[in-house]
N, C-alpha and C positions, 0 to 999 in steps of 0.2 A: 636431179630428179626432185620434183615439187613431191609437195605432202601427200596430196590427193591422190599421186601415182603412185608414189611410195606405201598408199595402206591399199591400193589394189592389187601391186605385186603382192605384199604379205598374203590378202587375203586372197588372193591366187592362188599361192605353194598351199596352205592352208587344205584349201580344198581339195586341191590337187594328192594331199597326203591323206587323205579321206577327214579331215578334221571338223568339226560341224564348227561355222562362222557367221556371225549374226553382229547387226547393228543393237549397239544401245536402244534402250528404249529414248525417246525425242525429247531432247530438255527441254519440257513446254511446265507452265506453273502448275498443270491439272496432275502431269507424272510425277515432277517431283513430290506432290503433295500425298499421290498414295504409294511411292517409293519409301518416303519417310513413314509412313502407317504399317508398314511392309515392314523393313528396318527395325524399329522399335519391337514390334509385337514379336517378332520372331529373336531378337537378341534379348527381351527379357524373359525369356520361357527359358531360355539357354544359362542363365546367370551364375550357376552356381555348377554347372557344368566342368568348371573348370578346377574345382575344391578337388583338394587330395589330402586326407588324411597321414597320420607319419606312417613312415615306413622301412623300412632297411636301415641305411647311415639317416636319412633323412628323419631327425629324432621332431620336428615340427612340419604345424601343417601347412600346405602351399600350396602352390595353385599351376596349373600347367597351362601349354598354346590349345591345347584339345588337338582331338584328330589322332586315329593310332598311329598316324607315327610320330608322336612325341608324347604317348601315352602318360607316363606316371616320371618324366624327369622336368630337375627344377631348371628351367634355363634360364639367364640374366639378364638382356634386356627387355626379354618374350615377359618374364614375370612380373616387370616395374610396369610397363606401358599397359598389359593387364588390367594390370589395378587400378592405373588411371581410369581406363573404361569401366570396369568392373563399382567402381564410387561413380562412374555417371550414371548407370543403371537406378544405383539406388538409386541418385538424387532425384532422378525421373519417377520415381514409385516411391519414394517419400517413408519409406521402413526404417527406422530407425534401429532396431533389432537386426536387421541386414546389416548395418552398417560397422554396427557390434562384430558381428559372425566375423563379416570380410577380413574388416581390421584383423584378427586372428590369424587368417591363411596371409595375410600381406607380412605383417611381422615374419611371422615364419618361414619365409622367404627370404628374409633379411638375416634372420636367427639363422638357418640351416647352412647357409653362405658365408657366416661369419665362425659358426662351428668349424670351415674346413681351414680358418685362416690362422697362420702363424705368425710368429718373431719377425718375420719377413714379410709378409703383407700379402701372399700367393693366396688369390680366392681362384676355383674352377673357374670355368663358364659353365660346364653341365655337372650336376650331380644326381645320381639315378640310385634308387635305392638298394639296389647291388654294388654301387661305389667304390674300388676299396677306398680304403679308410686312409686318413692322411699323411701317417706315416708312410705308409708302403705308395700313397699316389707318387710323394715326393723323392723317394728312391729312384723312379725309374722317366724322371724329370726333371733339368736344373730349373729349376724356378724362376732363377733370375736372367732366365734367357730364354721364356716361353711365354705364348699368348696366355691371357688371365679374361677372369669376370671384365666383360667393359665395365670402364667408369660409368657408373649409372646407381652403385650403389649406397652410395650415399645421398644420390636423389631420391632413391625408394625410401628409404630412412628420413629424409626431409618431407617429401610427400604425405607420408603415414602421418607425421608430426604436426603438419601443419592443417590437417583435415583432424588434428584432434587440438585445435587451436592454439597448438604453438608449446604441449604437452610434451617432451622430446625424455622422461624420467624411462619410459621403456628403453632405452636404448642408450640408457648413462651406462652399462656395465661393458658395455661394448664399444664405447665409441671411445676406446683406446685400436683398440681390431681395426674398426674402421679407418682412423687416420692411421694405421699403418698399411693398409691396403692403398690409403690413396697415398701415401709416401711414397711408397715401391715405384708406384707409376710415374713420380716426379724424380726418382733418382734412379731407375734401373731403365726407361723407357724413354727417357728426353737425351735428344740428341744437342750435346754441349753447345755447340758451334751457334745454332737456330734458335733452341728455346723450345724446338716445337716436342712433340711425341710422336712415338714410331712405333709400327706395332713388328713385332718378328718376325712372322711371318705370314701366311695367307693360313694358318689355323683356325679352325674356328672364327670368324671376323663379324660376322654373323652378316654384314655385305659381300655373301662367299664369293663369288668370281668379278666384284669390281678391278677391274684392269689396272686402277692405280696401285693396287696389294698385291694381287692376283697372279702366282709363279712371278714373283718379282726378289730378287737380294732380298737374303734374311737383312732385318735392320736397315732399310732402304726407304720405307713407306711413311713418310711423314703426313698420315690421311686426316682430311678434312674434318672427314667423321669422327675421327678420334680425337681430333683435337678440340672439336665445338663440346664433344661428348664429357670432357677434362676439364672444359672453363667452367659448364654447368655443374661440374661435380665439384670442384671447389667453392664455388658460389652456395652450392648446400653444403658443405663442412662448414664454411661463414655461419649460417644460419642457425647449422644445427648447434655448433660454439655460443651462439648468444642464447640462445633458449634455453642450456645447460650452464649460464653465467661464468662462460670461460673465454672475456674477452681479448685475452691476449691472443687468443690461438683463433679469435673469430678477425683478429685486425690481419694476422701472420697469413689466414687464408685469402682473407680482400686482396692482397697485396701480391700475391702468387697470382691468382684471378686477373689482376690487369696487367703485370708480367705478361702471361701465357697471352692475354687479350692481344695486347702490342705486339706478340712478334708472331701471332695469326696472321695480323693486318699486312705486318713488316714484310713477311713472306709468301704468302697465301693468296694477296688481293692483287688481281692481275687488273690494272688499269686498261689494258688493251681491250678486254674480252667483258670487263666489268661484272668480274665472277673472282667467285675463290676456287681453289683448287688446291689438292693434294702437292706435295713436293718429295721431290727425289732428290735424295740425300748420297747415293751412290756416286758419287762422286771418289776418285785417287786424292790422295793425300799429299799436298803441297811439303815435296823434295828441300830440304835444307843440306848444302854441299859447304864443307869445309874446305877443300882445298881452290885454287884459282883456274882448274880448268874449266871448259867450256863445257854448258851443258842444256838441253834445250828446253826452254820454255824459263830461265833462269831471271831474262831481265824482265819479265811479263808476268808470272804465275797470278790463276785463276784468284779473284779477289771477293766472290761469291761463294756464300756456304753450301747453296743447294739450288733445284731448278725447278720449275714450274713442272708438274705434271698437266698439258691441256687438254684431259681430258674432259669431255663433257656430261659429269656426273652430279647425278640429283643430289648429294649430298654438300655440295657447292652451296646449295642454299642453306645447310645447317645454324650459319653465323646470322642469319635473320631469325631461326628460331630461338637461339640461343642469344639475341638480344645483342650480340657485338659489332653487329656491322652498321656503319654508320647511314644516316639516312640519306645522306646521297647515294652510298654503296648499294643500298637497299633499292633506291628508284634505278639505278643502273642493270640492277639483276634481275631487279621485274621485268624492265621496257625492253632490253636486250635479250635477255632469256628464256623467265617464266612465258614470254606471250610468244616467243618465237613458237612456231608450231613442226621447224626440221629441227630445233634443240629438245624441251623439256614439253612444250604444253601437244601433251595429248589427247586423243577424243573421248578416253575413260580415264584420263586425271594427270599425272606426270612420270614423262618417262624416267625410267632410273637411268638408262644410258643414253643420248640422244644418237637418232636413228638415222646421221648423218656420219656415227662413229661406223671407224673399219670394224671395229669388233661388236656393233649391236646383232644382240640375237635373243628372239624369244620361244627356241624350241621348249619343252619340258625336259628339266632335270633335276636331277635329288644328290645331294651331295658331291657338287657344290648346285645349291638351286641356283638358278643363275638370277642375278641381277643387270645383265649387259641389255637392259632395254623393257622387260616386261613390268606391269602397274602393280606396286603391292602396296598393301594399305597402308601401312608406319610412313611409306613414304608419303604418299597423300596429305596423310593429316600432319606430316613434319612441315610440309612446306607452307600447307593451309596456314597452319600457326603463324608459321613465317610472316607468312602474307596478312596477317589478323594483327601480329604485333608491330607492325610500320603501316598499318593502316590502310591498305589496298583492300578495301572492302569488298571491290568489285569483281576483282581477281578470284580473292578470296570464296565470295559467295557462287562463282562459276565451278570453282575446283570442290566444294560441300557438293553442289549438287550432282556433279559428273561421279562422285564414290558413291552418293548413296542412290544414284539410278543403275549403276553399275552392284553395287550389292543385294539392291533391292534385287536386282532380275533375276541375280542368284540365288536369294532365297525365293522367288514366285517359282523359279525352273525345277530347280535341285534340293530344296527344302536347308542345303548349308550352303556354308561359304567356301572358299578354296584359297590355299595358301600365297598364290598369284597371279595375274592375269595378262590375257592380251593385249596390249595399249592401244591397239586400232578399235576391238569392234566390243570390246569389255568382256570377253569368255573367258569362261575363269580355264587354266591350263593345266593344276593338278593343285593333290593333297586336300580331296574335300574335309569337311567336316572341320578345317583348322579354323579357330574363334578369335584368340591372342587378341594383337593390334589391329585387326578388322575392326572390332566391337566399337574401335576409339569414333568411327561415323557415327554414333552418337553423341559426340562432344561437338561434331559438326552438327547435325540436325538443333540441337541446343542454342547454337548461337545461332543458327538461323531463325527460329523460333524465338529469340528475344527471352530465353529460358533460363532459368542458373545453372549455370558451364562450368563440370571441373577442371578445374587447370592442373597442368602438373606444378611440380613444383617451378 
């Protein structure tokens, strides 16, 4: 089934389910122009929307995705990517007193997530201001065998640091805390054999039902996402070690950093498909027999540590945002990939699952939301990046403009945004009102505009 017939069927059932289904508005230079005027005006009216005061366990202030249902809890990679948008805002309105404020609810999201960590390195993923409190969470969880904060938390702590020019004394009392949370993950969560990281299980993953985690073996999921998510989080301990004049522990993290780099590549990069991909580590345990009888598979045993998961998942391109993949990798995941139009490239930006998988589906759902196919924004602006930092300009400026005609129409229709959308016709599908990594489409209007662009770290 070609493309073209493939988003007729969708938008067939669609209607058929009584769903209202409508084309983007037409990427011509007139719409994108008052898309982005759309965009803008309406996500800085919104900017502080997301401020929360302390509350409950939550003894500092921080900032939430918005939308009631994620009312007043702090969540971990919703609250770093945030902020990245939340500092484009300013930059774009030029308040310097904003900038001050922010800074406050961003630490404090750092502060409140380092409150909950111990001797052991266990940070949540959510804490809600009825919490219990961390003795009792850890009673009724072995820690060392349960999903955590994604690695991301020491990019928020680098982020904050380097938007305060490379200031990092907020976060000397803690960044013992810190490097033992990212410890944890290099010795409770790396699978020996590989090198790579594995997450437990499909908890919390915050890519709730990607098929490579997704009802999969506890300790089986060596994911992409987690492991691009781990080279960046060591690349900020590096950073944030030289800013605090603690170069031994800035050399120890470089060198972990290209460790984990090398055996992403080693096992991750599929020459065939000219894609990274998740790996399956489920694998039996190669038999050692003492005595001299016969036994099968003895003169041959499996000589590989794990297998390719091929699935075709937008987090495959992580290793381009994250800077690891090399440039020919890079031109092979664009020209095979990103532009295929039955894998990732979509008509409202990139699919999370490509829509040639057995398992693409973009019904509406809430825990797990699904990720098996529908457009959400972190992933857009993940790949954008991607595509911004190996230099596909053109790609690039196709996928800026397809989010922000696709959000703009959202806020002209519905006055918000929504937490995820359809990939054929750009209708958002549920959870109005969520702001989070939407907002980040102003880092894309920025560099489209020739403007100054926050970067993450």
């Amino acid at each position: 089934m070609n493309f073209k017939k493939l988003a007729t069927v969708v938008a067939s059932v669609a209607l058929a389910c009584g769903a209202a289904y409508s084309a983007m508005p037409e990427r011509t230079p007139e719409n994108v122009e008052k898309y982005k005027k759309i965009c803008r005006e309406n996500i800085h009216k919104i900017q502080k929307g997301m401020y929360r005061e302390p509350k409950g366990v939550l003894k500092h202030k921080f900032i939430t995705p918005g939308c009631a249902a994620y009312l007043d809890n702090l969540w971990d990679w919703d609250s770093w990517l945030s902020g990245i948008a939340l500092y484009q805002i300013i930059s774009d309105t030029g308040k310097e007193a904003d900038k001050e404020e922010c800074s406050e609810y961003l630490k404090g999201c750092v502060y409140n997530a380092l409150d909950y960590c111990g001797l052991e390195g266990y940070v949540p993923i959510i804490i809600a201001p009825n919490s219990p409190s961390r003795e009792d969470m850890i009673k009724e969880i072995n820690v060392y065998d349960h999903n955590m904060h994604k690695p991301c938390l020491a990019q928020q702590a680098a982020f904050i640091t380097k938007q305060q020019g490379g200031d990092a004394e907020w976060i000397r009392d803690n960044i013992n805390k810190l490097a033992t949370f990212v410890n944890k993950y290099m010795t409770y969560h790396r699978d020996k054999a590989t090198g790579l990281l594995y997450w437990n299980d499909d908890y919390m993953i915050g890519v709730d039902n990607d098929p490579s985690t997704f009802y999969r073996p506890r300790n089986s999921s060596a994911s992409i996402y987690l492991n691009a998510l781990m080279y960046k989080e060591l690349l900020a301990m590096k950073y944030l070690s030289e800013c605090l004049d603690m170069p031994s522990n800035a050399k120890a993290y470089e060198k972990d950093a290209a460790e984990l780099r090398d055996k992403i590549i080693e096992h991750c990069w599929d020459e065939r498909d000219g894609f990274f991909y998740s790996c399956d580590l489920n694998l039996l345990p190669v038999e050692k027999f003492e005595d001299s009888g016969f036994h099968l598979h003895q003169s041959a045993p499996r000589n590989y540590d794990c297998v390719l998961q091929r699935f075709s998942v937008w987090s495959g391109f992580l290793p381009m945002w994250a800077g690891m993949a090399t440039p020919e990798q890079a031109r092979e995941m664009v020209e095979r990939n990103y532009k295929n139009e039955k894998l990732f490239n979509a008509p409202a930006g990139v699919f999370t699952l490509a829509p040639t998988e057995k398992m693409f589906n973009i019904r509406a759902t809430q825990n797990p939301s699904t990720w098996q196919g529908p457009v959400w924004g972190c992933a857009n602006w993940f790949v954008w990046r991607g595509l911004v930092n190996y230099g596909f300009n053109e790609e690039a400026r196709e996928l800026a403009e397809k989010t922000i005609l696709m959000f703009g129409s959202d806020f002209e229709r519905f006055g918000e945004l929504h937490e995820y959308y359809d990939p054929f016709s750009g209708e958002p599908i549920m959870n109005k009102g969520f702001q989070n990594w939407n907002l980040l489409v102003l880092n894309m209007i920025a560099w489209l505009d020739n403007q100054p662009e926050v970067r993450e770290f």
